[in-house]
C-alpha positions as CSV (number, residue, x, y, z in Angstrom):
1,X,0.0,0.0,0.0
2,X,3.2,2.4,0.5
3,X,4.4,1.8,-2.5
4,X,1.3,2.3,-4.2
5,X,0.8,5.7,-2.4
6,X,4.3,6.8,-3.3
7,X,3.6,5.5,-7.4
8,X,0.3,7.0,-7.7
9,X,1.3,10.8,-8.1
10,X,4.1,9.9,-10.2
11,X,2.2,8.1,-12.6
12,X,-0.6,10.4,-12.6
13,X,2.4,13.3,-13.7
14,X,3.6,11.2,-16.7
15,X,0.1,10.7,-17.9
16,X,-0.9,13.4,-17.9
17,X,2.1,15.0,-19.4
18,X,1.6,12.7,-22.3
19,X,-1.8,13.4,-23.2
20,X,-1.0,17.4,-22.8
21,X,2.0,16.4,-24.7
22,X,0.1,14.6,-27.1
23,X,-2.7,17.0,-27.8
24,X,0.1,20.0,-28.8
25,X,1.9,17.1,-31.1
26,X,1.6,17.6,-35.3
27,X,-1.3,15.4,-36.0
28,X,-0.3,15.5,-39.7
29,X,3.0,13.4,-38.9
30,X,2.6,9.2,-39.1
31,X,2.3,8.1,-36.1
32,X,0.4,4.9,-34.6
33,X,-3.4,5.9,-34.6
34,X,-4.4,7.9,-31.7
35,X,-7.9,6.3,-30.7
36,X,-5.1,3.3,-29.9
37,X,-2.9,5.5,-27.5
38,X,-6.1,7.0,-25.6
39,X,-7.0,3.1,-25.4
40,X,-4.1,2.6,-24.0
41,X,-3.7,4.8,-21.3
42,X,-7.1,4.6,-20.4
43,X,-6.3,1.3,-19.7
44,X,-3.2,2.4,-17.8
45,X,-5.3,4.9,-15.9
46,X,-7.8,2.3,-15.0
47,X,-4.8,-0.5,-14.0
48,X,-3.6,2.7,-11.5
49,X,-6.7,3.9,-9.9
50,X,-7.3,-0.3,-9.0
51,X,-3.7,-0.4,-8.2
52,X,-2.4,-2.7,-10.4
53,X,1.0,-1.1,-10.6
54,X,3.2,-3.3,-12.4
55,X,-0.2,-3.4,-15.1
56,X,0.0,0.1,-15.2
57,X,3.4,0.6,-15.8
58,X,3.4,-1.6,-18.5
59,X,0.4,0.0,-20.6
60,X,1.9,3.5,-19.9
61,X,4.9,1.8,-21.5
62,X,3.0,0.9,-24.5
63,X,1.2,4.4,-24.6
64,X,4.1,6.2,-24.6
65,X,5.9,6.8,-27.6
66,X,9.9,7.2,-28.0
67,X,11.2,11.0,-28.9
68,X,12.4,13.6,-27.2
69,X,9.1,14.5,-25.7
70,X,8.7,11.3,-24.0
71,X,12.5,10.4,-22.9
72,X,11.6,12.0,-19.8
73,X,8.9,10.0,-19.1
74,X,10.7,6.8,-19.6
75,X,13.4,8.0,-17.3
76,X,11.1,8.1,-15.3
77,X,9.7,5.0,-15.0
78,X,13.0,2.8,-15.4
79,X,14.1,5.3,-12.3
80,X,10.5,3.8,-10.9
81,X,11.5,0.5,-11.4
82,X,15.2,0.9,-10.2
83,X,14.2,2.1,-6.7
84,X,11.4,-0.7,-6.8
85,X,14.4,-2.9,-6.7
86,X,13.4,-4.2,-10.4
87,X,17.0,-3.5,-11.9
88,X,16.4,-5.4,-15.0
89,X,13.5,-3.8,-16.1
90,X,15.3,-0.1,-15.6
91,X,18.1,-1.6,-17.5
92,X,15.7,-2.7,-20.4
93,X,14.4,0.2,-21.1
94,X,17.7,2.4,-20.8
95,X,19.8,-0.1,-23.5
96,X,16.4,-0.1,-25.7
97,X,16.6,3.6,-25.4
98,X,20.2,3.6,-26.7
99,X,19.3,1.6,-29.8
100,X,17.7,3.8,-31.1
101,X,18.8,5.8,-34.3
102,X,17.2,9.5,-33.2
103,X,18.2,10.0,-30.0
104,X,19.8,13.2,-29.7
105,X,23.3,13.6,-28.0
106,X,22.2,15.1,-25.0
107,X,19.5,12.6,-25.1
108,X,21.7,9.7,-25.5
109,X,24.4,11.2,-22.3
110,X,21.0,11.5,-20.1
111,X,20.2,7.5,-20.9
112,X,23.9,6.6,-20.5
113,X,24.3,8.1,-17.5
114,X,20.7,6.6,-16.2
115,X,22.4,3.3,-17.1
116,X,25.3,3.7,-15.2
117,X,23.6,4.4,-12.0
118,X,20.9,1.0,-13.3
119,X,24.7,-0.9,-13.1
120,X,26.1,0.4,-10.2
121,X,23.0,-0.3,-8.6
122,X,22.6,-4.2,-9.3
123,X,26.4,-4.4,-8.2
124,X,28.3,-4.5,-11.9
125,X,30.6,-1.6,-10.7
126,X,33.4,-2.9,-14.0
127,X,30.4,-2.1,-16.5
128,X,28.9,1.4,-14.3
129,X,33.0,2.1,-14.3
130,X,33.8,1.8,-17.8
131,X,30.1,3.6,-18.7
132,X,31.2,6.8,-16.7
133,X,34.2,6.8,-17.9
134,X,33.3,7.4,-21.3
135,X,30.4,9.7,-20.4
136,X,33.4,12.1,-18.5
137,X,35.6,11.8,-21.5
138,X,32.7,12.7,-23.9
139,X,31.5,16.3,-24.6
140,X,28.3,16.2,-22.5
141,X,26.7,19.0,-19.9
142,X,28.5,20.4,-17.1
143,X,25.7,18.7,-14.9
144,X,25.9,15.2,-16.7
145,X,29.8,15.5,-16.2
146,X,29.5,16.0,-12.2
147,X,26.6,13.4,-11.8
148,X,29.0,10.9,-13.6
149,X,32.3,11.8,-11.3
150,X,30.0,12.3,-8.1
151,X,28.8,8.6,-9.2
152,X,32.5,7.2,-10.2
153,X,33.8,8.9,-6.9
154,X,30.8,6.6,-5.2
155,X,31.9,3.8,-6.8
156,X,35.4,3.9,-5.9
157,X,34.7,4.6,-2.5
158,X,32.9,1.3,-2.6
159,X,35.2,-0.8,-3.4
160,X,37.7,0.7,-1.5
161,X,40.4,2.3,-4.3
162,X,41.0,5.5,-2.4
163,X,43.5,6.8,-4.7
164,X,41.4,6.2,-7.7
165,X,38.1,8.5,-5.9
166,X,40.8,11.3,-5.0
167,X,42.0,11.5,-8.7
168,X,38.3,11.3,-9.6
169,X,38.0,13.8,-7.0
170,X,40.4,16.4,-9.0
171,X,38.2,17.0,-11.9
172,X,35.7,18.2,-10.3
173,X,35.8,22.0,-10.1
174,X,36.8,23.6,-6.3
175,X,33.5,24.3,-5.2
176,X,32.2,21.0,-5.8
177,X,35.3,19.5,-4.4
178,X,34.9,21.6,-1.3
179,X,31.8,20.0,-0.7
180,X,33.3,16.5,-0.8
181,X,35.9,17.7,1.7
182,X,34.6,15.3,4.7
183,X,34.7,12.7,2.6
184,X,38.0,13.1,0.8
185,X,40.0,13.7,4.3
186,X,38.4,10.2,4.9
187,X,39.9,8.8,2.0
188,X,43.5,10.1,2.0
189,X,43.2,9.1,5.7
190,X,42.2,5.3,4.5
191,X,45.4,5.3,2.6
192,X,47.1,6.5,5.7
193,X,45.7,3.4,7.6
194,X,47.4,1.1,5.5
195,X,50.8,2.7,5.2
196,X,50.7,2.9,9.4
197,X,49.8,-1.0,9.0
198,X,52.9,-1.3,7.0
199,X,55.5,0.9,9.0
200,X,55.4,3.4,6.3
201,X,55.2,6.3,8.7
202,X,56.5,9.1,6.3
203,X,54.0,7.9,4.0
204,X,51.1,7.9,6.7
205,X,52.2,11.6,7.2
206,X,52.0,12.7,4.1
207,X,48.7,11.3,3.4
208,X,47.4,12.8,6.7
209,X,48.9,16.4,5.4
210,X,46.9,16.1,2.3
211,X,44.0,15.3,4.6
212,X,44.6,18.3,6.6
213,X,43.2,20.5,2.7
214,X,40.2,18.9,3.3
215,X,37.5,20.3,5.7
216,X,36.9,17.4,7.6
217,X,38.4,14.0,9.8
218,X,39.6,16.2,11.8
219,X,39.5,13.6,15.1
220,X,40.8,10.7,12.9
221,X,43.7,12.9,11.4
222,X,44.6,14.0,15.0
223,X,44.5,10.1,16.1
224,X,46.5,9.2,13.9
225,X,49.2,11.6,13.9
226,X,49.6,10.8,17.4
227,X,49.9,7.0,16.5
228,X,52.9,7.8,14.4
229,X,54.2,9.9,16.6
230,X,53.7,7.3,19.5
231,X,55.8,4.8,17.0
232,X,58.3,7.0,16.3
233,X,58.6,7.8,20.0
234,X,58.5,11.3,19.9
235,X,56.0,11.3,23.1
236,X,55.8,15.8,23.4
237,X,54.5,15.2,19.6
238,X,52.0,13.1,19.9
239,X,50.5,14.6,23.9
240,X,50.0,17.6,21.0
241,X,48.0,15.6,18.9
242,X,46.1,14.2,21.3
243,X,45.3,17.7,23.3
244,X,43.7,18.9,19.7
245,X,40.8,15.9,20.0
246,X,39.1,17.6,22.7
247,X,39.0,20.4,20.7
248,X,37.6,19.1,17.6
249,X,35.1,17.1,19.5
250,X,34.7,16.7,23.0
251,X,32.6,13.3,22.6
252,X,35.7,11.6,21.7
253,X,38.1,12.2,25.0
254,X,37.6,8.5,26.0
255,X,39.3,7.4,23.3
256,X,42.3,9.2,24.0
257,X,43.2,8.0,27.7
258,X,45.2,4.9,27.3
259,X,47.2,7.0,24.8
260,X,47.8,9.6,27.0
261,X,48.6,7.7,30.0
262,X,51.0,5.8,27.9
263,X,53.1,9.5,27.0
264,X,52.6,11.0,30.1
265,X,54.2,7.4,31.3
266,X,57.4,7.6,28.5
267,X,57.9,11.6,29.8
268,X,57.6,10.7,34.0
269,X,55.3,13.0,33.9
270,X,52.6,11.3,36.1
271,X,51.6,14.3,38.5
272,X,51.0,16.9,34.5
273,X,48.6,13.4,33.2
274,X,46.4,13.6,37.0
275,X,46.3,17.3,35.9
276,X,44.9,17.3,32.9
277,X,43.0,14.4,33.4
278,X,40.6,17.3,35.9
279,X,40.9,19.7,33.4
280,X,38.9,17.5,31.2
281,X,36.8,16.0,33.9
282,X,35.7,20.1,34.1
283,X,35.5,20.3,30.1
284,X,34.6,17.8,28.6
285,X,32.7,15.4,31.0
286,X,33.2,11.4,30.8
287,X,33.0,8.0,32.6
288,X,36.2,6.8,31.1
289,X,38.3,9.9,32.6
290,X,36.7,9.7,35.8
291,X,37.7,5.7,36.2
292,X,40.8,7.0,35.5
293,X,41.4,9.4,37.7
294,X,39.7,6.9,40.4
295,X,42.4,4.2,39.5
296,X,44.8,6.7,40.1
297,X,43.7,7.6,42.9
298,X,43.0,3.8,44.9
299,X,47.2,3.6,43.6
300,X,47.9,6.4,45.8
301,X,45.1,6.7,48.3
302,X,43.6,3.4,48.7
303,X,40.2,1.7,47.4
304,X,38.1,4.0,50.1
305,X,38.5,7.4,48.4
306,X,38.9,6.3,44.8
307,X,35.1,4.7,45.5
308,X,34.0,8.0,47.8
309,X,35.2,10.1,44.5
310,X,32.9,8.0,42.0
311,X,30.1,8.4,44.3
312,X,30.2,11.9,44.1
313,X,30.9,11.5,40.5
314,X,28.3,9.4,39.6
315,X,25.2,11.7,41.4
316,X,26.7,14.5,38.9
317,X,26.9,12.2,35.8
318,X,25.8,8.4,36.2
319,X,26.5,5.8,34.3
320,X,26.7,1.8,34.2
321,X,30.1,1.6,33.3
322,X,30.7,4.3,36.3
323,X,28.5,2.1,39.1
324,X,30.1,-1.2,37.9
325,X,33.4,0.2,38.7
326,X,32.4,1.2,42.4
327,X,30.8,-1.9,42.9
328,X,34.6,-3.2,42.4
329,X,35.6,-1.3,44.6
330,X,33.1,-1.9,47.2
331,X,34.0,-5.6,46.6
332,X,37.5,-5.0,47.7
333,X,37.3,-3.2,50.7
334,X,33.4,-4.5,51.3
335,X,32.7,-6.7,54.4
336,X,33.3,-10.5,53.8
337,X,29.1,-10.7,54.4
338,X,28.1,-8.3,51.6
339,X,31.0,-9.1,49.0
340,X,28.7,-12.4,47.7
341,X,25.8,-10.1,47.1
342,X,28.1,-7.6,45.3
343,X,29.5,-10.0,43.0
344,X,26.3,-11.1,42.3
345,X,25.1,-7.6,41.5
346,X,28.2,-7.1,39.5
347,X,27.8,-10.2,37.4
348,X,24.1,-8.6,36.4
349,X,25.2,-5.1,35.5
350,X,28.4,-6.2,34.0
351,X,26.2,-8.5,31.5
352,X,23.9,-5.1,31.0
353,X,27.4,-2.9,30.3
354,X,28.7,-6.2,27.5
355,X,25.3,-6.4,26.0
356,X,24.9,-2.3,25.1
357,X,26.6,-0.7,22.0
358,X,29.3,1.4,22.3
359,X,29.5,3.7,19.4
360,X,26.2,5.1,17.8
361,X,25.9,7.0,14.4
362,X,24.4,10.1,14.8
363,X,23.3,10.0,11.1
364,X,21.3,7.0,11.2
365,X,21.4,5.2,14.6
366,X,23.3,2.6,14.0
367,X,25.3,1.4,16.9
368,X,28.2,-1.5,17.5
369,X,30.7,-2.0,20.0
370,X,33.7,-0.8,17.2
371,X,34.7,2.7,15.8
372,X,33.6,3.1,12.6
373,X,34.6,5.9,10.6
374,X,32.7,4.8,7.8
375,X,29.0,4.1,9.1
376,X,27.9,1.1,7.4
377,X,24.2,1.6,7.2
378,X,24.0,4.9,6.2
379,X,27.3,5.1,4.4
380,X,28.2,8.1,6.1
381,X,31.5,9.5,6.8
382,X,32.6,10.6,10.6
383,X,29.2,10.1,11.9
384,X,29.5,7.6,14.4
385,X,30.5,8.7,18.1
386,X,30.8,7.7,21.6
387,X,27.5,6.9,23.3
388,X,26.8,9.2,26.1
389,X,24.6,9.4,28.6
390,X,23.8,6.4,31.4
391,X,24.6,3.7,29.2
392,X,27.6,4.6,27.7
393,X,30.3,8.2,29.0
């Protein structure tokens, strides 16, 4: 019934910009008689208002004749049929479309280009490549042109050929390029990932430098700098890098902790990490710095004020992962008679902390227990965050 309320309108707008079409046509030029094309759509009208849809589209098909005025309509419908999930059928129509003798040239680029997005759709990315590739090289429209690299840039992306969607990438003019910048840091930051993987940490930079043009990945850039930094052991380098993250985005200090502990560890500088461990506590708010500074703190002071901090902690921000931790702290300096309870209690909640998500896209609301630069439901880029709130910082 969705569908039909969603195919309804669009059906009713090719009609009847046929038959308006059709009575403004020359009726002195051979054509099929036109008591059989008002037949015909009738009937189409008729299969639409019952909704028969897939009748309907079929004696619209028939009704409609193939020139320039009617191209747009049988866009249309292959369009129809491609988001229906009835690739074939779009496909059909497009390469019959293209067999034809009369077609003009922008006409032919517009069906080209139609069946590029029919292949990349049903997965036969070599066949949408090789399509867009020679609608780029062709003389076409300047709006043809950037729906076929927006599309190619798409497809790269998909199958993960980074360098190929950045070249892509450079023939677009600035403006549109500026609005692919979140996306393009993303890529060059891709390529990055795999020269870190392989040691190749002058490589990683650069990449990361050429991210830095791009508006966008600022988080990810800064992470990884401070990786490569952290391999290379220049400690001062990478605390700098990982200082910026707060900045960019103050959902992400968790995931900078373990780093910092581990430079503040390399420098001895244990008292500057408790430091600005508070100044982040005060700025930028989480669970993750306030277990940390709670660990800390049972090293030095014992298990008793570490767990009388998080209690005070916890009535300004609470959280699972927060009362779990006091709970183990309650379990080692508890009485012997309530420590069964408590690690009872503790086996519950810790099965409620394992069970929830971790990260959540804030595009699309997908959530996992991984970082995911790349969301991959919504196939957005830099979306997907640290949960906050009593179930996750």
């Amino acid at each position: 019934m969705n569908d039909s309320l969603f195919i309804i309108p669009l059906f009713l707008a090719i009609a009847i910009g046929w038959w308006l079409g059709r009575r403004q046509q020359n009726w002195s030029l051979k054509r099929r008689p036109v008591q059989s094309l008002n037949a015909e759509y009738f009937t189409g009208l008729d299969y639409l208002l019952n909704e028969n849809v897939d009748q309907a589209i079929e004696s619209f098909i028939r009704a409609l004749e193939v020139n320039s005025d009617t191209i747009p309509a049988h866009l249309a419908l292959a369009k129809l049929f491609r988001r229906k999930g009835d690739v074939e059928r779009a496909i059909q129509i497009h390469q019959n479309l293209l067999a034809r003798p009369d077609l003009t040239r922008t006409d032919f680029m517009r069906v080209q280009m139609a069946l590029a997005r029919d292949y990349y759709a049903v997965g036969l990315l070599d066949r949408a490549e090789n399509l867009l590739q020679e609608i780029i090289k062709s003389q076409t429209t300047k709006a043809t042109r950037h729906n076929a690299l927006s599309l190619l840039i798409r497809l790269y992306e998909k199958e993960s050929e980074w360098q190929q969607a950045l070249e892509t990438a450079e023939k677009l003019s600035v403006d549109e390029r500026r609005k692919l910048g979140n996306e393009l840091a993303h890529y060059c930051c891709e390529l990055a990932e795999v020269a870190l993987q392989r040691k190749q940490f002058q490589v990683a930079t650069q990449f990361l430098k050429k991210a830095d043009a791009f508006d966008g990945a600022k988080v990810r850039m800064a992470l990884m700098n401070a990786r490569i930094a952290m391999s290379m052991g220049q400690w001062k380098q990478a605390l700098r890098h990982l200082k910026q993250i707060p900045q960019y985005d103050k959902l992400f200090v968790s995931e900078i902790i373990p780093l910092l502990r581990k430079c503040y560890s390399e420098l001895g500088q244990n008292g500057e990490y408790v430091s600005y461990l508070k100044v982040l506590l005060g700025q930028a708010p989480s669970t993750s710095v306030m277990i940390e500074l709670a660990n800390i703190m049972q090293q030095e002071q014992g298990s008793y004020a570490a767990g009388a901090f998080i209690t005070e902690e916890l009535k300004r921000r609470p959280s699972v992962k927060g009362f779990n931790r006091l709970i183990d702290l309650h379990i080692e300096y508890g009485s012997e008679s309530a420590k069964d309870s408590l690690r009872v209690l503790r086996g519950l909640t810790g099965q409620l902390e394992a069970s929830k998500p971790v990260y959540r896209c804030n595009s699309c609301g997908f959530s996992g227990r991984s970082l995911l630069w790349h969301c991959p439901s919504c196939k957005q880029w830099g979306t997907t965050k640290p949960i906050q709130g009593l179930e996750g910082e």
